[in-house]
Backbone bond lengths (Angstrom), bond angles and torsions (degrees), N, CA, C in turn:
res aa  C-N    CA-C-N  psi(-1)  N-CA   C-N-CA  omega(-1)  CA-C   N-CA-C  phi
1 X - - - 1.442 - - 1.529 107.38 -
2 X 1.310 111.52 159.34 1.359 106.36 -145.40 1.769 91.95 -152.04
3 X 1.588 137.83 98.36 1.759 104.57 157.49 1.526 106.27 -104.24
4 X 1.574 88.38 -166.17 1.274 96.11 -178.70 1.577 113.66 149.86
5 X 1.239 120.57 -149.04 1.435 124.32 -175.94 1.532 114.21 -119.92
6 X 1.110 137.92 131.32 1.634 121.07 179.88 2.020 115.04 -89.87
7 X 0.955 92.57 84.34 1.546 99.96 160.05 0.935 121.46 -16.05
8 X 1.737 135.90 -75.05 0.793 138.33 171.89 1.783 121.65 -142.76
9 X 1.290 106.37 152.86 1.174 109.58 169.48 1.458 132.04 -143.52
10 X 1.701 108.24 154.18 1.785 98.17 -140.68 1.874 81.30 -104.18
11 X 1.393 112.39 137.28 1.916 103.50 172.67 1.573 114.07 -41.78
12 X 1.299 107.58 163.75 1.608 120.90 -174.80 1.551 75.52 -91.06
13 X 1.801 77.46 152.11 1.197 112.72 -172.97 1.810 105.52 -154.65
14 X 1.543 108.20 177.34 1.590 105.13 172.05 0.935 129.69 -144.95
15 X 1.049 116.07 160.27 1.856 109.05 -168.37 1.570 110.36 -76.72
16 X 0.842 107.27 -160.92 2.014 109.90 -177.89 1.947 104.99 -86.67
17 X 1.408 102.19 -40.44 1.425 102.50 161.56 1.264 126.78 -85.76
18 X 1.439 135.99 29.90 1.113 145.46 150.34 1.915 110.20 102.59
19 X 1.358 125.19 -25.27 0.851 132.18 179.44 1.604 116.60 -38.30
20 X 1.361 127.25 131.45 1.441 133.90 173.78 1.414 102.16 -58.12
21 X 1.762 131.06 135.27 1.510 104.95 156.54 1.637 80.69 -146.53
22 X 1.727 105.29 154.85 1.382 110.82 153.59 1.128 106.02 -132.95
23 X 1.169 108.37 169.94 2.008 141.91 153.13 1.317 96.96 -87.71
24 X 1.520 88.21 129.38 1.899 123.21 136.02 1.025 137.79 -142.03
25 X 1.171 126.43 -175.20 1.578 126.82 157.45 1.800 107.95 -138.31
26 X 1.312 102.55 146.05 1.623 108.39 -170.20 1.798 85.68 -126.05
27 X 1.330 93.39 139.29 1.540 114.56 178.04 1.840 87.81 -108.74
28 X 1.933 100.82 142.00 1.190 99.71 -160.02 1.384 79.02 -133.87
29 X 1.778 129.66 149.49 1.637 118.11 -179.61 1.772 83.62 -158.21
30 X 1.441 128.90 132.74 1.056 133.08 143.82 1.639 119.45 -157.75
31 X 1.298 121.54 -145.72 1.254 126.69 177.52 1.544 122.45 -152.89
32 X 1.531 109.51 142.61 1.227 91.59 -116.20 2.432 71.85 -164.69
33 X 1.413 110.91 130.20 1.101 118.32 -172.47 1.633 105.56 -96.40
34 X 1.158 113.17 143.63 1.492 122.72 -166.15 1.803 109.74 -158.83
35 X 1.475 120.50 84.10 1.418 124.32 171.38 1.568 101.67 111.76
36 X 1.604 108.29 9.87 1.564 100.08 -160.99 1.841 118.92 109.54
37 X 1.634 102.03 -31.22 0.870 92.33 -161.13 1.661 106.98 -111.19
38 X 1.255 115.60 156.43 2.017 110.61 -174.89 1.997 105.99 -78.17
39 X 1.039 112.12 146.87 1.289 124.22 170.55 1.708 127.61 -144.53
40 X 1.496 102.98 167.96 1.762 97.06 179.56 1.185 117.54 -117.92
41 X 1.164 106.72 121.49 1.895 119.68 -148.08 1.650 83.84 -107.02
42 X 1.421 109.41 132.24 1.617 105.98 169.53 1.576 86.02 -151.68
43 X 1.478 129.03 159.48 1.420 146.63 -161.60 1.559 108.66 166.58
44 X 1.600 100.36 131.81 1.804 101.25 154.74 1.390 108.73 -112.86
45 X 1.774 110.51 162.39 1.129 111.39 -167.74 1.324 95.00 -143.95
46 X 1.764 131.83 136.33 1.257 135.36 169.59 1.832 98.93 -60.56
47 X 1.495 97.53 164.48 0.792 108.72 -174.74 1.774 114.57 -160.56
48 X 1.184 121.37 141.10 1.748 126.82 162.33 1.251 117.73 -128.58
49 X 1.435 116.85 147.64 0.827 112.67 -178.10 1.815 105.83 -131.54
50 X 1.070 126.85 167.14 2.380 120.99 -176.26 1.388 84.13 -151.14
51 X 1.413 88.39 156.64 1.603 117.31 177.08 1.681 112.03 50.87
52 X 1.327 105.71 -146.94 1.723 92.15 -164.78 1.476 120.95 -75.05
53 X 1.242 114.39 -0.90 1.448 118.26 139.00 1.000 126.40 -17.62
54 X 1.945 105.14 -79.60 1.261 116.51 172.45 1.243 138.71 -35.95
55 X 1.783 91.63 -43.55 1.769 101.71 -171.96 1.254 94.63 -77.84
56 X 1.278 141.10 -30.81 1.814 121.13 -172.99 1.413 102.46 -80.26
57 X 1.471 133.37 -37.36 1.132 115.33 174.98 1.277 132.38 -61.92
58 X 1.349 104.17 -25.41 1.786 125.97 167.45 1.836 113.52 -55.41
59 X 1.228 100.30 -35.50 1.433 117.81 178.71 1.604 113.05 -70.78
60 X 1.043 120.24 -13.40 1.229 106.30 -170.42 2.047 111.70 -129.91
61 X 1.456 125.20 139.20 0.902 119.47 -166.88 1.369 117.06 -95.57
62 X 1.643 121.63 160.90 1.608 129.53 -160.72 1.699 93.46 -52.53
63 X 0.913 134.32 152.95 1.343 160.87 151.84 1.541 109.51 94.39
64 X 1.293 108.42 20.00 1.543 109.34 171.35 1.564 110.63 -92.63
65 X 1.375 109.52 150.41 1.615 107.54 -168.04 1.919 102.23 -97.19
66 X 1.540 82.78 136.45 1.580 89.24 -165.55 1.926 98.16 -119.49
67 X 1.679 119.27 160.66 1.175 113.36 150.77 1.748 101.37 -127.05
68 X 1.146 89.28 155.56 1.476 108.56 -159.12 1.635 113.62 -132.60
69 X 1.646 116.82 94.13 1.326 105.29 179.48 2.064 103.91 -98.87
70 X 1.255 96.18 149.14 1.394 108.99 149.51 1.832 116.55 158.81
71 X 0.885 137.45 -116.02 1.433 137.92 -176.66 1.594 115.62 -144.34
72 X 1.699 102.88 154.56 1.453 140.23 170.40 1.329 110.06 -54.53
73 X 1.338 144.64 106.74 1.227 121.74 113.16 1.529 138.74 -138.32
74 X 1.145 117.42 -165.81 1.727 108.48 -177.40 1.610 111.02 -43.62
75 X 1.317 126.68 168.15 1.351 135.90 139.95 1.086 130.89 -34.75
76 X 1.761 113.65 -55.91 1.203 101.87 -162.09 1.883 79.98 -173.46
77 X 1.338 114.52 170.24 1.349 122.08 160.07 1.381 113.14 -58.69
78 X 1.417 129.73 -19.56 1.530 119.82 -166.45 1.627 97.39 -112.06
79 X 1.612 115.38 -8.71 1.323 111.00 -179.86 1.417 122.68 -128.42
80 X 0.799 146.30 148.99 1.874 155.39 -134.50 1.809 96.14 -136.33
81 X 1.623 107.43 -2.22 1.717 79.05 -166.56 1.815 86.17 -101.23
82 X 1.980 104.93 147.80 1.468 119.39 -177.58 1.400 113.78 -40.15
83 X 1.361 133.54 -157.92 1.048 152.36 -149.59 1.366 112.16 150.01
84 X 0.843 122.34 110.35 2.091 105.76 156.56 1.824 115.01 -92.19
85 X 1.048 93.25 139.73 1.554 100.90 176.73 1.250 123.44 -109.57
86 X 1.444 115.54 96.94 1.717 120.97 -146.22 1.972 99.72 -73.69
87 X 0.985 98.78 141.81 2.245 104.67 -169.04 1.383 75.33 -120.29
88 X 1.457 134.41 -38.19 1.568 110.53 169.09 1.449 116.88 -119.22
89 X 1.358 115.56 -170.46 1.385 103.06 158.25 1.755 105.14 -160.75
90 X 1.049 139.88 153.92 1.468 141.94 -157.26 1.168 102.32 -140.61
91 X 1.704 147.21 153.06 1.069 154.71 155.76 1.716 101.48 -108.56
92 X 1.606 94.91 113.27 1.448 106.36 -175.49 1.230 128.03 -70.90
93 X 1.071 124.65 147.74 1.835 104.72 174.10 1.246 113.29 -82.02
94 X 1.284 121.02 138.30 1.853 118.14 -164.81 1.625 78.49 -80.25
């Protein structure tokens, strides 16, 4: 699980079998204890989302605060860098 703000977002679109999918990225900033001690954790992270995922993430515009559950993985077979692939998606209350 993941909140934060969505940076950016790419229009819905579909695959060749009809499936909804988008691109984003969610900018993530809080604080957050590490050794004992408090710190300020800020990170963006790509992101996709298919099916009605898609359509709620499609629904909502860049700088709205979102939480976002689902899983890690590569890009692609030719690429190693993460991704999360949102299975839900929430519009947070600021």
């Amino acid at each position: 699980m993941l909140s934060g703000r969505l940076a950016h977002v790419e229009p819905l679109r579909h695959t060749p079998a009809g499936v909804p999918v988008i691109e984003f990225r969610i900018a993530h900033s809080s604080r957050q204890i590490e050794a004992g001690a408090e710190r300020a954790v800020e990170c963006e992270m790509d992101g996709v989302g298919l099916g009605e995922t898609a359509r709620q993430l499609a629904g909502l515009a860049p700088g709205a605060a979102v939480t976002v559950t689902g899983f890690i993985a590569r890009r692609s077979v030719r690429s190693n860098w993460p991704v999360l692939h949102a299975t839900a998606a929430e519009a947070a209350r600021d």
